[in-house]
C-alpha positions as CSV (number, residue, x, y, z in Angstrom):
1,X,0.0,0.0,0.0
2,X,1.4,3.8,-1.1
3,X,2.1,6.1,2.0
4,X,-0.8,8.4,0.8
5,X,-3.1,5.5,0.9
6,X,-2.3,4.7,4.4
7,X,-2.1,7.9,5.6
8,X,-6.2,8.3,3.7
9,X,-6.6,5.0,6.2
10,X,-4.9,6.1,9.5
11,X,-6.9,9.4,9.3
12,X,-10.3,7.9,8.9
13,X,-9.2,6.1,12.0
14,X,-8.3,8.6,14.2
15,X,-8.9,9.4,17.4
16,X,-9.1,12.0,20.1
17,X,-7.4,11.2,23.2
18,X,-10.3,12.0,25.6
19,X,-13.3,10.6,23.2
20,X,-14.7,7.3,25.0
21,X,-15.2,4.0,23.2
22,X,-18.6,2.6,23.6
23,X,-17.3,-0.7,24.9
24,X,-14.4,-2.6,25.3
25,X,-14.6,-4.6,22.4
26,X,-15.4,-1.6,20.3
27,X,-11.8,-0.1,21.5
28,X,-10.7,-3.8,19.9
29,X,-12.1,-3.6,17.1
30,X,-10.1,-0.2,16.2
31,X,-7.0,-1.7,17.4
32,X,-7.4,-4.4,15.1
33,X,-8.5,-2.0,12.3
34,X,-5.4,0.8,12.9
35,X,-2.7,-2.1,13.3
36,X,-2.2,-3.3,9.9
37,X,-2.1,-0.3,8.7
38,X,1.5,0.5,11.0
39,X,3.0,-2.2,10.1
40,X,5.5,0.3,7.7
41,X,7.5,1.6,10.7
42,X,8.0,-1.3,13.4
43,X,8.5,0.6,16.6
44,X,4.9,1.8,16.2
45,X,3.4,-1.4,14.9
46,X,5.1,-2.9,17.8
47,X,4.3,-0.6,20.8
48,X,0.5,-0.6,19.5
49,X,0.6,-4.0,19.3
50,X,1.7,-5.0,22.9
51,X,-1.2,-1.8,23.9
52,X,-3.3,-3.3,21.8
53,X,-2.9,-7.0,24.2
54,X,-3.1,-5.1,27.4
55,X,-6.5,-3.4,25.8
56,X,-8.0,-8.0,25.1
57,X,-6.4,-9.0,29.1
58,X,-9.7,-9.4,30.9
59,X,-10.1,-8.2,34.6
60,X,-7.2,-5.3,34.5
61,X,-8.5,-1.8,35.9
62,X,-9.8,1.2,34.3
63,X,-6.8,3.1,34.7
64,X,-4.7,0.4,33.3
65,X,-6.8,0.4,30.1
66,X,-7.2,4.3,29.6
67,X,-3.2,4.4,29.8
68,X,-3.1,2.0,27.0
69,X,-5.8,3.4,25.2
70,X,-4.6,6.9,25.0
71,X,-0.8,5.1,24.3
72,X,-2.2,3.3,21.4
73,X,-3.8,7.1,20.0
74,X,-0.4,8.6,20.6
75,X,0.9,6.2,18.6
76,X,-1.5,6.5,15.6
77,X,-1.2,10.8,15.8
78,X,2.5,9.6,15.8
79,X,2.1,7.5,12.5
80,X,-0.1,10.5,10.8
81,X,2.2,13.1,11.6
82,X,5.3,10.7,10.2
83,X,3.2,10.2,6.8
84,X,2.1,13.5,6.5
85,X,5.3,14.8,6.5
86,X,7.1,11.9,4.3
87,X,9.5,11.4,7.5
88,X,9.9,7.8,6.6
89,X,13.5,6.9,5.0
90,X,12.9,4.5,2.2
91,X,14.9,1.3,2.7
92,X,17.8,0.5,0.8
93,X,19.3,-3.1,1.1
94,X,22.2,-3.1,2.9
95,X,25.0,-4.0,1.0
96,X,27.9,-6.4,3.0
97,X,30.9,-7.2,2.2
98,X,31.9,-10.4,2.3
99,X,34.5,-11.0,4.4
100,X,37.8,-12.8,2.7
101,X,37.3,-15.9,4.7
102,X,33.6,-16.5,3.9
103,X,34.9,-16.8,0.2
104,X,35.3,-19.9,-1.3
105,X,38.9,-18.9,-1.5
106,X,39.2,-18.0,1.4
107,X,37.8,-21.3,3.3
108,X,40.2,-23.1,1.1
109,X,43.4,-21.1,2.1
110,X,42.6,-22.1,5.5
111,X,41.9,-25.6,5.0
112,X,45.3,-25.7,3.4
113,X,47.1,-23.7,6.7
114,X,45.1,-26.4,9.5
115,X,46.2,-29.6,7.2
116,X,49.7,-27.8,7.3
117,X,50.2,-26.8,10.5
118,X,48.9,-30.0,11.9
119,X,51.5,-32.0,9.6
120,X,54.2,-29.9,10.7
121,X,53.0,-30.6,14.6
122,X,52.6,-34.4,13.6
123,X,56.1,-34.8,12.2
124,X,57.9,-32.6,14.8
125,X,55.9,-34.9,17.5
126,X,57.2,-38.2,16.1
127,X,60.9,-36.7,15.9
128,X,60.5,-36.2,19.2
129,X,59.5,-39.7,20.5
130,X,62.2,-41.7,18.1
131,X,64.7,-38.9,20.2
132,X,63.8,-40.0,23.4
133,X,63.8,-43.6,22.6
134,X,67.0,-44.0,20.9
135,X,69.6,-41.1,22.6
136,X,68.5,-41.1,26.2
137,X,70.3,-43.9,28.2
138,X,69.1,-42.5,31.0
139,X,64.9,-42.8,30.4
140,X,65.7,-46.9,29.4
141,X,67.8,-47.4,32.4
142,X,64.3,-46.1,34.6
143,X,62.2,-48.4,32.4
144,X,64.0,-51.6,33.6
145,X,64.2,-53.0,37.1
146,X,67.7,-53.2,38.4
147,X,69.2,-56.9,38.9
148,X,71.4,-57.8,41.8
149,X,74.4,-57.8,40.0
150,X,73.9,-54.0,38.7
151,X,72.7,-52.6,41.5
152,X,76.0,-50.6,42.1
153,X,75.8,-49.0,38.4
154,X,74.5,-45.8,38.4
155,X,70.5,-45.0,37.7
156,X,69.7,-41.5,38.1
157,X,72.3,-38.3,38.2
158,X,71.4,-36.1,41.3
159,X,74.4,-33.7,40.4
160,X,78.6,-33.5,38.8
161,X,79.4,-37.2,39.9
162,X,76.7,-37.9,42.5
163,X,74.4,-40.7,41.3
164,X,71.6,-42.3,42.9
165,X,72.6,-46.3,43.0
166,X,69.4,-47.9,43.4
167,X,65.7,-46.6,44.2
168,X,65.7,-47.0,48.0
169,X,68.9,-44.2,48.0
């Protein structure tokens, strides 16, 4: 629907603040009449909407319901005045950039760098467990249990030529 259109609408609807409805449901069926026709601007739509709820809850006071009443009119005069005076920006779709690694591309550039790094972490961790295997007499020497007949050989350095003999030193 064109802005003059539903400002033609909103106006027919309109309300003074102090004029009485006849009845409760005649106040609802102007709120579900006016709503539709703010749906163009949300904070409106949206604030006459949760009046508008407050307007169907059975068993509330007066008071409550003439605050939300006069809220909901405040909100049409609100809508009019932003019609009449073509205060409404047109929207324009936001244009976003696509970030480089949200690209195709991109993804694949850092598929490649993971798999990479993770190889070079791989093959640096197996070089270190064939080093400590093969040049560390020391770690095999604490694998194996000492035998009587070793028991005076060295198992652990404490220090420059202080060893510990067996594991009860």
């Amino acid at each position: 629907m064109k802005p003059k259109e539903q400002l033609a609408m909103l106006k027919s609807l309109d309300r003074k603040i102090n004029e009485p409805f006849k009845s409760q449901d005649d106040c609802i069926n102007w709120a579900n009449k006016v709503a539709p026709f703010l749906q163009f601007n949300s904070q409106y739509y949206e604030t006459f909407l949760y009046h508008s709820n407050i307007i169907n809850t059975p068993s509330l006071s007066g008071t409550t319901y003439g605050m939300s009443v006069k809220q909901m009119i405040s909100t049409l005069k609100q809508a009019i005045i932003e019609l009449e005076h073509n205060l409404t920006p047109e929207k324009e779709p936001k244009k976003t950039k696509e970030k480089w690694h949200m690209k195709p591309s991109g993804v694949l550039t850092l598929g490649v760098i993971a798999s990479l790094i993770s190889a070079l972490i791989w093959w640096r961790f197996t070089l270190y467990l064939e080093e400590n295997k093969t040049s560390s007499p020391q770690n095999t020497q604490l694998n194996k249990q000492p035998t009587k007949e070793k028991a005076k050989e060295p198992i652990l350095p404490i220090g420059k030529n202080k060893y510990i003999h067996s594991i009860t030193d």
